[in-house]
C-alpha positions in Angstrom: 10.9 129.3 75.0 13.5 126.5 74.1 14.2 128.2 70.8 15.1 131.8 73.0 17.1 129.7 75.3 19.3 127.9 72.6 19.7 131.6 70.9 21.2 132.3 74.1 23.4 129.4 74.4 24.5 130.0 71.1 25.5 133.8 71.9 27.2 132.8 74.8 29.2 129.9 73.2 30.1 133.2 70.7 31.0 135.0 73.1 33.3 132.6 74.8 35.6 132.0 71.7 36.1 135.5 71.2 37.0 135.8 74.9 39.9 132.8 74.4 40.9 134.4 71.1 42.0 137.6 72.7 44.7 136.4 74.5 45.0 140.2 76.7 41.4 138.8 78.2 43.5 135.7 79.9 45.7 136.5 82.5 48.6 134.3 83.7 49.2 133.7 87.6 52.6 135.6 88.6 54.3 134.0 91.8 54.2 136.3 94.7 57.0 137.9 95.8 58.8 139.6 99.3 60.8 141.4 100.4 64.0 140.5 102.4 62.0 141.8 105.6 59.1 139.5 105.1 61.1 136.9 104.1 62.9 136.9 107.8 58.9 136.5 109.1 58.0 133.9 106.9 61.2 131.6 107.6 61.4 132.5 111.3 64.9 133.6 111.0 66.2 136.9 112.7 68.6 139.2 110.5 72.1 138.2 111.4 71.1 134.4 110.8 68.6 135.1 107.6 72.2 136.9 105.9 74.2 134.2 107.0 72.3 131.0 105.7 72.8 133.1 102.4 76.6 133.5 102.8 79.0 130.8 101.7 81.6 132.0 103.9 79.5 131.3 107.1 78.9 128.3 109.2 75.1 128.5 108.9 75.1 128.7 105.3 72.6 126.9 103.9 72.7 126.1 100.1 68.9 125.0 100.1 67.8 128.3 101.2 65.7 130.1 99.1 67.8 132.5 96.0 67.3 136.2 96.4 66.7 138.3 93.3 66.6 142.4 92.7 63.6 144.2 90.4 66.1 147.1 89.6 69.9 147.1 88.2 71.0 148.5 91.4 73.3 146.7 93.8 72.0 148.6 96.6 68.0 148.4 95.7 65.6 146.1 97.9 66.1 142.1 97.5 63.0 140.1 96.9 62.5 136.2 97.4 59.7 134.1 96.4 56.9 133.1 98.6 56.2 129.2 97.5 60.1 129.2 97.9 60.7 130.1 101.4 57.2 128.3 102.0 59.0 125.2 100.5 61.8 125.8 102.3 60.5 125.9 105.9 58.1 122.8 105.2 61.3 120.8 104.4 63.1 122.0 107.6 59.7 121.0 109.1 60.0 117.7 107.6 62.9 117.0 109.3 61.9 117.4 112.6 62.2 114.3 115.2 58.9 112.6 116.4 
């Protein structure tokens, strides 16, 4: 019995460094990623101010806001922010609030 179970143990510490060798077996977290339209729902904002906390040239810019990035070369293609970003930035907004 004890001699099975350290057979097994051995197999499965075996089996475990093959596993970490291959590095394809291991996969990485990737952040998560929206769209521009779920980004207004996540920060709260509606359209005309989510666009204008973005522009320079406006008075609600904000230069903490989250950066927007594009998948695709396009100019036109769909813009894509990062979750723990906007997340980040609301709970700092949040922070900020008067008790």
């Amino acid at each position: 019995m004890i001699l099975r179970l350290f057979q097994e143990v051995q197999s499965l510490k075996t089996l475990i460094r093959e596993t970490a060798a291959n590095d394809d077996c291991i996969e990485t977290p990737r952040p998560k990623f929206v769209c521009a339209n779920e980004a207004m729902k996540l920060t709260g904002c509606r359209k005309s101010k989510f666009w204008a906390r973005q522009n320079p040239k406006h008075a609600s810019w904000d230069p903490t806001f989250p950066l927007k990035f594009k998948l695709g070369d396009s100019e036109n293609g769909p813009t894509y922010y990062y979750v723990d970003e906007l997340n980040a930035w609301v709970n700092s907004r949040a922070s900020r609030r008067v008790h």
